[in-house]
ROSE-4610 file (N, C-alpha, C; in Angstrom, 1 decimal, always signed):
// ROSE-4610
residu = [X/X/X/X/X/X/X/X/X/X/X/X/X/X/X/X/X/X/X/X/X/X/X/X/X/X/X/X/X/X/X/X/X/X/X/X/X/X/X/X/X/X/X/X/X/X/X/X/X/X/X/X/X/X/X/X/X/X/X/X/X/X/X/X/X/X/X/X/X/X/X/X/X/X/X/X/X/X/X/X/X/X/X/X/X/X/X/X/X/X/X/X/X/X/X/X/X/X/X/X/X/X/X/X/X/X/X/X/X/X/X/X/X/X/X/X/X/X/X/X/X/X/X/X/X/X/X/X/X/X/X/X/X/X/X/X/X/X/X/X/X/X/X/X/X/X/X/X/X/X/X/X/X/X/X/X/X/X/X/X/X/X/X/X/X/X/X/X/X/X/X/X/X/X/X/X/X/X/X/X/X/X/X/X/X/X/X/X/X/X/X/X/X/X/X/X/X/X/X/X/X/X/X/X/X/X/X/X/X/X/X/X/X/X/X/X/X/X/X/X/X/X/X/X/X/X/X/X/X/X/X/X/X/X/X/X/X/X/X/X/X/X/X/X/X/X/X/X/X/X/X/X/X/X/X/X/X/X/X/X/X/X/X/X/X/X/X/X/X/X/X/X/X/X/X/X/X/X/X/X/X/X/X/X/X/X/X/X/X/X/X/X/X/X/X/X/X/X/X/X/X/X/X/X/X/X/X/X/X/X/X/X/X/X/X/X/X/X/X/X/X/X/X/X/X/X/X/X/X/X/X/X/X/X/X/X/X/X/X/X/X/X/X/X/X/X/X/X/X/X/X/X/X/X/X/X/X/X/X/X/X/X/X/X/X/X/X/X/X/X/X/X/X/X/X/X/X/X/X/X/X/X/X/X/X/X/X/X/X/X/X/X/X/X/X/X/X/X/X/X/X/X/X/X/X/X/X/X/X/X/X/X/X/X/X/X/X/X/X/X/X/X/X/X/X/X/X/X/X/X/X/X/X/X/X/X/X/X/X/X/X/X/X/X/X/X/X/X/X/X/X/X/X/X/X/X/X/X/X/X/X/X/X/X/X/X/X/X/X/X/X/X/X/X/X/X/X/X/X/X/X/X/X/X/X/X/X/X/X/X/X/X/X/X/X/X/X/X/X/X/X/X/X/X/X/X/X/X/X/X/X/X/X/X/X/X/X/X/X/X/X/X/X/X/X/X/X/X]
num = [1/1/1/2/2/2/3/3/3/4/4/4/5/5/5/6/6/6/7/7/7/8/8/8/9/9/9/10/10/10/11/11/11/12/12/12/13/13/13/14/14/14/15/15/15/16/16/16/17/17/17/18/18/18/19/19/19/20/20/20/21/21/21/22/22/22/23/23/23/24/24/24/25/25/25/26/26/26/27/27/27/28/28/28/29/29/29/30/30/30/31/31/31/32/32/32/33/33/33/34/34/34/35/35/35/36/36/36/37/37/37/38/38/38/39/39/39/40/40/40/41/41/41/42/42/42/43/43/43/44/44/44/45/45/45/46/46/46/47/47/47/48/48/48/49/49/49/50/50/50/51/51/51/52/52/52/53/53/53/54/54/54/55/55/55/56/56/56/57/57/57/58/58/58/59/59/59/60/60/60/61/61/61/62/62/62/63/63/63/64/64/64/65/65/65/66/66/66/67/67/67/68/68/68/69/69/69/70/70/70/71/71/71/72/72/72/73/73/73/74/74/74/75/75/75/76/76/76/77/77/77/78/78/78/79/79/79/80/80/80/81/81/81/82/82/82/83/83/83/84/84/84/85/85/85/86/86/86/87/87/87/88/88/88/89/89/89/90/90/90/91/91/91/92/92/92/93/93/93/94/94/94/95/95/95/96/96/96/97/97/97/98/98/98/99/99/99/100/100/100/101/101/101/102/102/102/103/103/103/104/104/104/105/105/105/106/106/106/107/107/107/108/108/108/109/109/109/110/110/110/111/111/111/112/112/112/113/113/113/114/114/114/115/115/115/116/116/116/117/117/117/118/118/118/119/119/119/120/120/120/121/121/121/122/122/122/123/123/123/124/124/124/125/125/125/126/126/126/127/127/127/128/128/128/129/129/129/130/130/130/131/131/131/132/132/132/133/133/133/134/134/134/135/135/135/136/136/136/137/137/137/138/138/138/139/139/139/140/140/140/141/141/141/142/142/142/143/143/143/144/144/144/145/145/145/146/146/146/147/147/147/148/148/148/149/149/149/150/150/150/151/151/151/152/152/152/153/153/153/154/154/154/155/155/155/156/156/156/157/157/157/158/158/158/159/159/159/160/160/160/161/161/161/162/162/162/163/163/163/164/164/164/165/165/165/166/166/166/167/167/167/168/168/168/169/169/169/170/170/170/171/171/171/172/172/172/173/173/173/174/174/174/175/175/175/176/176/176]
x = [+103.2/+104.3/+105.5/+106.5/+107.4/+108.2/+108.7/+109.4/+110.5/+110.6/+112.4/+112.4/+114.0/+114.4/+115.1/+114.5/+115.5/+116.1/+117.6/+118.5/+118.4/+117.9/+117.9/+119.0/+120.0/+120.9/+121.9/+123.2/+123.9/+125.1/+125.2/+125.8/+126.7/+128.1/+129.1/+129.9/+130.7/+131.7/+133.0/+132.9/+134.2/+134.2/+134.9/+135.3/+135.0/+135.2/+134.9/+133.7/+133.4/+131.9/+131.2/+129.6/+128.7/+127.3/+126.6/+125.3/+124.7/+124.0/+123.6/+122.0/+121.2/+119.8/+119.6/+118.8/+117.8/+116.2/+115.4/+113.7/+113.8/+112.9/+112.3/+110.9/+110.4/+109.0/+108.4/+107.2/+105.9/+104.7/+104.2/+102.4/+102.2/+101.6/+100.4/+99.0/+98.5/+96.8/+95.8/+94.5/+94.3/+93.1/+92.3/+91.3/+90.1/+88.7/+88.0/+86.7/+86.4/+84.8/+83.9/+83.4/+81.6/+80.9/+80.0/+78.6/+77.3/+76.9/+76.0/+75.0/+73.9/+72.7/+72.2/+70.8/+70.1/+69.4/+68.9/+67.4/+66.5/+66.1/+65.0/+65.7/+66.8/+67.6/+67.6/+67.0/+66.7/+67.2/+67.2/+67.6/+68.9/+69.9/+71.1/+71.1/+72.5/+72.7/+73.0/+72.5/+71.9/+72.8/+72.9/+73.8/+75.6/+76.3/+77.9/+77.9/+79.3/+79.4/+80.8/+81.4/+82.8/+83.3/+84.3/+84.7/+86.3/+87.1/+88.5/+89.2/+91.0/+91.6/+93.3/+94.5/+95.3/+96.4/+97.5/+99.0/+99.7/+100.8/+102.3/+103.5/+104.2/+105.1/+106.5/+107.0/+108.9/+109.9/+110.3/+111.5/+112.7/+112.5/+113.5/+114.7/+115.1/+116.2/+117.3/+116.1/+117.0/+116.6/+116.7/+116.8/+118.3/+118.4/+119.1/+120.8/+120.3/+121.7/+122.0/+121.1/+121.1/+121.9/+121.4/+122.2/+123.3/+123.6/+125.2/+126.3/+125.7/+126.3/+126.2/+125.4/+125.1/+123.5/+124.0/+122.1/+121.3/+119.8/+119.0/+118.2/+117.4/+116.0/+115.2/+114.1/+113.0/+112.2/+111.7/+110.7/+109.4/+108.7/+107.5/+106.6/+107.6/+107.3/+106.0/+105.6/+103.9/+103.5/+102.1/+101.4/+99.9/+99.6/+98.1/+97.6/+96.3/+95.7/+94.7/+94.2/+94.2/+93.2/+92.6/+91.9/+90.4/+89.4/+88.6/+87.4/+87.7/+86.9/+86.5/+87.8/+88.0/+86.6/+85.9/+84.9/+83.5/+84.0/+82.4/+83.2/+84.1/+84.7/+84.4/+84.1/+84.0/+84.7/+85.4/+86.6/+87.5/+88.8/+89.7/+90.5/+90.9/+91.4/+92.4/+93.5/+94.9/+95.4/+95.7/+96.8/+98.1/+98.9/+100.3/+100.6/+100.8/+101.7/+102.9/+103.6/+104.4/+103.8/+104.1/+103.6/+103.6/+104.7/+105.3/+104.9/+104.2/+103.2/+104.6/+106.0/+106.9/+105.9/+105.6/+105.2/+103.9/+103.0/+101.4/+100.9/+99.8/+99.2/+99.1/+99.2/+99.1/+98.3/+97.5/+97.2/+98.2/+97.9/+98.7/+98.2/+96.9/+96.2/+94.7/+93.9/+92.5/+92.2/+91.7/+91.2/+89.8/+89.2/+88.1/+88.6/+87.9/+88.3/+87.0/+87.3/+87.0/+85.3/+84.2/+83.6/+84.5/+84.0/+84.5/+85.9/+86.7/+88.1/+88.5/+89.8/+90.4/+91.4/+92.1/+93.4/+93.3/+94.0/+93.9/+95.0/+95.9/+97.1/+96.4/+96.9/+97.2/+98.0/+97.1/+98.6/+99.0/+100.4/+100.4/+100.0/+99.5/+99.3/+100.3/+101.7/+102.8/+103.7/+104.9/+105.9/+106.8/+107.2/+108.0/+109.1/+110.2/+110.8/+110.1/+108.9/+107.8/+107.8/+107.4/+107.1/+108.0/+109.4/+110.9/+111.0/+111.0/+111.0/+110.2/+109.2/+107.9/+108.9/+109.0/+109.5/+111.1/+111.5/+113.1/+112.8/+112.0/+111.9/+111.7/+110.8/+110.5/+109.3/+108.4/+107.2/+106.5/+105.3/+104.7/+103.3/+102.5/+100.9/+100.2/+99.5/+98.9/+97.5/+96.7/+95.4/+94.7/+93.4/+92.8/+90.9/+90.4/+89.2/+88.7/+88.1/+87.3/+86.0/+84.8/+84.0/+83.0/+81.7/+81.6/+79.9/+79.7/+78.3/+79.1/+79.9/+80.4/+79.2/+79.6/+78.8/+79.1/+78.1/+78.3/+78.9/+80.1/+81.0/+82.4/+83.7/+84.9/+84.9/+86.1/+86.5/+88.1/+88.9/+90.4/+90.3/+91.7/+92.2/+93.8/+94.8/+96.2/+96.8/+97.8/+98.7/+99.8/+100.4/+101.9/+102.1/+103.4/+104.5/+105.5/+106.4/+107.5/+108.1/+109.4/+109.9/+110.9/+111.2/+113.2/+113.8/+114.5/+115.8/+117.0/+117.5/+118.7/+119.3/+121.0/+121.9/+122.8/+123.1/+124.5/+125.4/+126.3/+127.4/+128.6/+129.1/+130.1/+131.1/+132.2/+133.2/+132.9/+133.5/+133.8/+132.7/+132.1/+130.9/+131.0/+132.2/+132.4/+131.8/+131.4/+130.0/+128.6/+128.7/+127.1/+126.9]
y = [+129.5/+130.5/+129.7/+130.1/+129.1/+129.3/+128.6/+128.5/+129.1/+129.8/+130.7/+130.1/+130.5/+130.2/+131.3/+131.5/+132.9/+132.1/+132.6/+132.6/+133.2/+132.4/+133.4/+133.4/+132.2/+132.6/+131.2/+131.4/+130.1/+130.2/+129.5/+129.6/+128.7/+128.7/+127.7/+128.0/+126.9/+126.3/+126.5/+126.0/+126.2/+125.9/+126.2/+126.1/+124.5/+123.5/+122.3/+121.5/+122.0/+121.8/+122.7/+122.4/+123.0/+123.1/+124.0/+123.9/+125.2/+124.7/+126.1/+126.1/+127.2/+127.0/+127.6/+127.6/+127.9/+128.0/+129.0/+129.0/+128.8/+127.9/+127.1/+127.7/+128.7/+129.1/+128.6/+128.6/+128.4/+129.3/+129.5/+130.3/+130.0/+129.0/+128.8/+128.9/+129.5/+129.4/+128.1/+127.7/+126.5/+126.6/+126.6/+126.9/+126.0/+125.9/+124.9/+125.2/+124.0/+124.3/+124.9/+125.5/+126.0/+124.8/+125.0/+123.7/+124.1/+123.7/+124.0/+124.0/+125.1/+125.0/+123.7/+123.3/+122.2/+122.6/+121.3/+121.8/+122.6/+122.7/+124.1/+125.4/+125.3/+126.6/+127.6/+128.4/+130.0/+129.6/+128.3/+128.9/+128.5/+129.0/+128.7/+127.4/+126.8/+125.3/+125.5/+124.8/+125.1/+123.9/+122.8/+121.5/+121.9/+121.0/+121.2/+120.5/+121.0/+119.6/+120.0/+118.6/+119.0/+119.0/+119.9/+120.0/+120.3/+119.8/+119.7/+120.6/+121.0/+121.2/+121.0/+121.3/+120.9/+122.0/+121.5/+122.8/+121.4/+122.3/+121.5/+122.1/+121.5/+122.3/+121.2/+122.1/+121.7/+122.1/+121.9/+122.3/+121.6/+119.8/+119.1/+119.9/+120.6/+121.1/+121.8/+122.9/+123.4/+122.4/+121.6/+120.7/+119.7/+119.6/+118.8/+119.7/+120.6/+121.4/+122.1/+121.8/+122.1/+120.7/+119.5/+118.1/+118.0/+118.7/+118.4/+119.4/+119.8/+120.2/+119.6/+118.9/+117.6/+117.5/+116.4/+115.8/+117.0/+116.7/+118.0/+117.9/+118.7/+118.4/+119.6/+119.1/+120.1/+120.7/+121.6/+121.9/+122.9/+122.6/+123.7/+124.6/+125.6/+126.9/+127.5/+127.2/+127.6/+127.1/+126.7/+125.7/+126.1/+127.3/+127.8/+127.9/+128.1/+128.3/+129.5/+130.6/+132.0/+132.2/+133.3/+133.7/+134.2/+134.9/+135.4/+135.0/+133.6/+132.4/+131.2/+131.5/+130.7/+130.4/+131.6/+131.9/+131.2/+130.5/+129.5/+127.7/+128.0/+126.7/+126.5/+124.9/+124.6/+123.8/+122.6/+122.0/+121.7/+121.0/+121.0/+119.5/+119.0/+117.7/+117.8/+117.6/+117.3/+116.5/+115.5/+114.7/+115.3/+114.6/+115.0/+113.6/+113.8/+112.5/+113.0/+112.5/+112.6/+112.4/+113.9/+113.9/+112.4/+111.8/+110.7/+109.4/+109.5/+108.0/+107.8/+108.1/+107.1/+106.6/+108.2/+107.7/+108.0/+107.3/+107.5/+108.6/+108.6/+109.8/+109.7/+110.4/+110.7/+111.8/+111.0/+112.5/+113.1/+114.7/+115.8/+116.6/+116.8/+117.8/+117.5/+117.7/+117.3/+118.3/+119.2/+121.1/+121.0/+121.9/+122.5/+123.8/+124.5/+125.9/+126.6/+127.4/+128.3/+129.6/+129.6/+130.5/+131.8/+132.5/+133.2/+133.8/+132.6/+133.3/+133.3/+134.4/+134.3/+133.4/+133.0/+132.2/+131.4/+129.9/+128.8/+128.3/+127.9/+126.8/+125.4/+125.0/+123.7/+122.7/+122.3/+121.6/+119.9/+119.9/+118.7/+117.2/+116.0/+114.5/+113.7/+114.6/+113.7/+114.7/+113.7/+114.3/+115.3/+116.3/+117.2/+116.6/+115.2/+114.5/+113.9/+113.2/+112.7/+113.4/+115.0/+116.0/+116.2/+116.6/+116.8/+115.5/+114.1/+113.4/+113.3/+113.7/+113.8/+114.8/+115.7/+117.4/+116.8/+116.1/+115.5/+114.5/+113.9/+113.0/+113.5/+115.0/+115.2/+116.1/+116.3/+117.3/+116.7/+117.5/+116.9/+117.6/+116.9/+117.2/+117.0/+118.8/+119.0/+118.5/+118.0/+118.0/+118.4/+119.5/+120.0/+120.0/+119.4/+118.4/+119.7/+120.2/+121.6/+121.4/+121.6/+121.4/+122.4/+122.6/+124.2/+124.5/+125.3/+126.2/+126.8/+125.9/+126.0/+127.1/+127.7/+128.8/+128.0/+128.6/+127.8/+128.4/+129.5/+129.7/+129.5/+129.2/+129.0/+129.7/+129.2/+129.9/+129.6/+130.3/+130.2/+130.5/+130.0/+130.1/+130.2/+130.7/+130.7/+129.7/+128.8/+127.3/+128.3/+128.8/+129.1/+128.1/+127.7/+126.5/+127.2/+127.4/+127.8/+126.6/+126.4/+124.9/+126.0/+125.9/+125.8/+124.7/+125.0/+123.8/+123.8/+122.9/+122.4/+121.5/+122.2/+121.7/+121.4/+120.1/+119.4/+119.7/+120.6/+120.9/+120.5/+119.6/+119.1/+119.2/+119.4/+119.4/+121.2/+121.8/+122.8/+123.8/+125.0/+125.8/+126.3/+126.5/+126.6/+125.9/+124.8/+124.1/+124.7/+125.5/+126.1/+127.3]
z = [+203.9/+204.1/+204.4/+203.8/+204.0/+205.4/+206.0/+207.6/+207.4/+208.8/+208.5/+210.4/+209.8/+211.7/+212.0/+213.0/+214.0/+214.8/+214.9/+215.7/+216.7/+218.1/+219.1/+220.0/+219.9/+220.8/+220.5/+220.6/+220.1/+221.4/+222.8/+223.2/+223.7/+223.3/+223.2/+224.5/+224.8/+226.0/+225.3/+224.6/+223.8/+222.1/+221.5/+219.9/+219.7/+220.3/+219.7/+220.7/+221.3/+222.3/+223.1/+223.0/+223.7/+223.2/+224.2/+223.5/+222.9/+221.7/+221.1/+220.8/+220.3/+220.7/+219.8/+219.1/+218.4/+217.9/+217.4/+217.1/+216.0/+215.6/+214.4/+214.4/+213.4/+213.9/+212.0/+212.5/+211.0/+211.4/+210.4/+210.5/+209.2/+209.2/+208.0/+208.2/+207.2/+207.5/+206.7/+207.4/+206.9/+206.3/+205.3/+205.0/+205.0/+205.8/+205.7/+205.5/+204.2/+203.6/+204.8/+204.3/+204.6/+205.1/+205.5/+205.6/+205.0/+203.7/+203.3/+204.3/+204.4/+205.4/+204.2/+205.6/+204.7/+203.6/+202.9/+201.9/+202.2/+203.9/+204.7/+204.1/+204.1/+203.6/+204.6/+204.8/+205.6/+206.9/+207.9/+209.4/+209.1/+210.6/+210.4/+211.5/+211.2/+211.6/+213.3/+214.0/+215.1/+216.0/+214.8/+215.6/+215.0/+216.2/+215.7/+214.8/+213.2/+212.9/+212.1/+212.0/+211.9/+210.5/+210.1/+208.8/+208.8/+207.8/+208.3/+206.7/+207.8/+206.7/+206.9/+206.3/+206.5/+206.0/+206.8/+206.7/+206.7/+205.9/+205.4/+205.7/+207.0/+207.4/+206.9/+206.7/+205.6/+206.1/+207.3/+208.6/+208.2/+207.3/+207.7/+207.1/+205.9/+205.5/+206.3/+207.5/+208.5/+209.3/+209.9/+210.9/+210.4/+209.5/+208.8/+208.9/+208.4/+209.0/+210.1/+210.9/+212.7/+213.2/+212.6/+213.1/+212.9/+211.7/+211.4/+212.2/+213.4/+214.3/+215.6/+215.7/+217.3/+216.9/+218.4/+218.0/+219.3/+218.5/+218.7/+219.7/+220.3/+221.1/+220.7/+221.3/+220.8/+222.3/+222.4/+223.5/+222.4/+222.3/+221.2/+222.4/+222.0/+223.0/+222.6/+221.7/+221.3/+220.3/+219.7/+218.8/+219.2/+218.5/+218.4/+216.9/+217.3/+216.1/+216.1/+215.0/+215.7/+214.2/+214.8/+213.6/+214.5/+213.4/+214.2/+213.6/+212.7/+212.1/+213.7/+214.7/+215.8/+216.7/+216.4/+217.1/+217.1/+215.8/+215.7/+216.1/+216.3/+216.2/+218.7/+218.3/+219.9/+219.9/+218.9/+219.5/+218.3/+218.4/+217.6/+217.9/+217.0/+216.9/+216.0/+216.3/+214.8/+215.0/+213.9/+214.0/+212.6/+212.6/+212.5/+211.4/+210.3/+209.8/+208.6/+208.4/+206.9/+205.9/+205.0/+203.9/+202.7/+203.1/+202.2/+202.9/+204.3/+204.4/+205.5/+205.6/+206.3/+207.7/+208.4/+209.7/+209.8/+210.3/+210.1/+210.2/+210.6/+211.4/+213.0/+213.4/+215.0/+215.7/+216.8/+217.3/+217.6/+217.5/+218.2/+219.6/+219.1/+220.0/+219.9/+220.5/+220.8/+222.1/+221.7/+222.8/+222.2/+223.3/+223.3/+223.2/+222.8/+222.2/+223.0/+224.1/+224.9/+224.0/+224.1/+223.4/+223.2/+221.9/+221.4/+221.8/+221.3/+221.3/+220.1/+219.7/+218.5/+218.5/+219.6/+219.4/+220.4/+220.2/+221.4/+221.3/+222.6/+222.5/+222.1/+221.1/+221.2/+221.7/+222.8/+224.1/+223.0/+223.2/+222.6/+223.4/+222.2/+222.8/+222.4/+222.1/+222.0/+222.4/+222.5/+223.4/+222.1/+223.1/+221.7/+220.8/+221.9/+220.9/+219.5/+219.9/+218.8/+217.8/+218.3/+217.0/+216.2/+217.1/+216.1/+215.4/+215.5/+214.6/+213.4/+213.8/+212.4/+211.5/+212.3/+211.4/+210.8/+211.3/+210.9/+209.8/+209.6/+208.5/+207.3/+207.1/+205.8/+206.2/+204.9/+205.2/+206.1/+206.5/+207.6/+207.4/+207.5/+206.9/+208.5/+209.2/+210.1/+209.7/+210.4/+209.3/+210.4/+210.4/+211.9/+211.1/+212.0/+212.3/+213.4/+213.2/+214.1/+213.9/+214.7/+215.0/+215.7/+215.2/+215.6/+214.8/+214.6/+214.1/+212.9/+212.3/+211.0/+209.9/+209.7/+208.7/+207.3/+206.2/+205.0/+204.1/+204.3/+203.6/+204.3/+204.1/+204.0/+205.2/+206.4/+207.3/+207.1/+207.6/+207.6/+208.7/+209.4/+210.5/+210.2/+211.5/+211.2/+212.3/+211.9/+212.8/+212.8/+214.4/+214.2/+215.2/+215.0/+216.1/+216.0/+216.9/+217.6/+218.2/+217.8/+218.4/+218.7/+219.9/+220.9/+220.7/+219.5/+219.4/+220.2/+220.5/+221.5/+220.7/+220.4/+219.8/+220.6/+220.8/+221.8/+220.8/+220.7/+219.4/+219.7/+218.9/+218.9/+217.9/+217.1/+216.6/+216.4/+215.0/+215.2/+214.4/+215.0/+214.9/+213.9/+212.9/+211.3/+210.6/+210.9/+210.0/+209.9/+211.1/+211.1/+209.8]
């Protein structure tokens, strides 16, 4: 899905300085293979085992024209993952890299996921400046490593992130 930003509030000092704020939000859903039961076939899989998938979030464009009004900060007011596939899943691992290789991969988040829940925060393992960098460079490839009583067909699940952006704005708000 592609990322939109809501304007939640842009509050200036004056015409040539101050600070203005903004939500950067995404929800993509991520789709991850099945686990084939074994050659026994008939019982179901009894042990955890992990199967992965990935989201591509594409912010830099508005980020890009958020900077050309001051330099930015980030706080990510939420970063869950939801769905009612959640339920067979018992833990969750993501790392974070650029689609284009600039900056590696990183962890993000590494949770246990609570029995049968539909939705979980994922607390971040990097600092929010870290994340706004990844998201400022270019695309950015979530990759999520879940772990669980994986059933042997396809589960999806939904990634929303909400970033609170902080704009130090400087020269004149007609650029925006």
């Amino acid at each position: 899905m592609k990322p939109y930003i809501a304007l939640c509030a842009i509050a200036l000092v004056a015409c040539a300085t101050g600070q203005g704020e903004v939500d950067v939000s995404t929800s993509n859903s991520a789709t991850f293979p099945g686990v084939p039961l074994s050659a026994g076939g008939a019982q179901l899989r009894a042990d955890p085992v992990t199967t992965e998938g990935s989201v591509t979030l594409d912010v830099q464009s508005d980020l890009a024209s958020l900077s050309n009004l001051g330099a930015l900060t980030a706080a990510i007011s939420k970063n869950s993952i939801s769905g009612p596939d959640l339920s067979v899943v018992q833990h969750i691992r993501a790392t974070v890299e650029t689609a284009d290789g600039k900056m590696p991969a990183q962890l993000a988040s590494d949770v246990d996921v609570p029995s049968s829940s539909s939705e979980v925060e994922l607390a971040l393992s990097m600092s929010d400046a870290q994340l706004l960098a990844y998201l400022q460079e270019g695309k950015v490839v979530v990759h999520f490593y879940v772990t669980g009583t994986i059933p042997d067909r396809p589960i999806t699940l939904t990634h929303t992130m909400v970033a609170h952006i902080g704009i130090a704005v400087k020269g004149s708000v007609l650029k925006f």
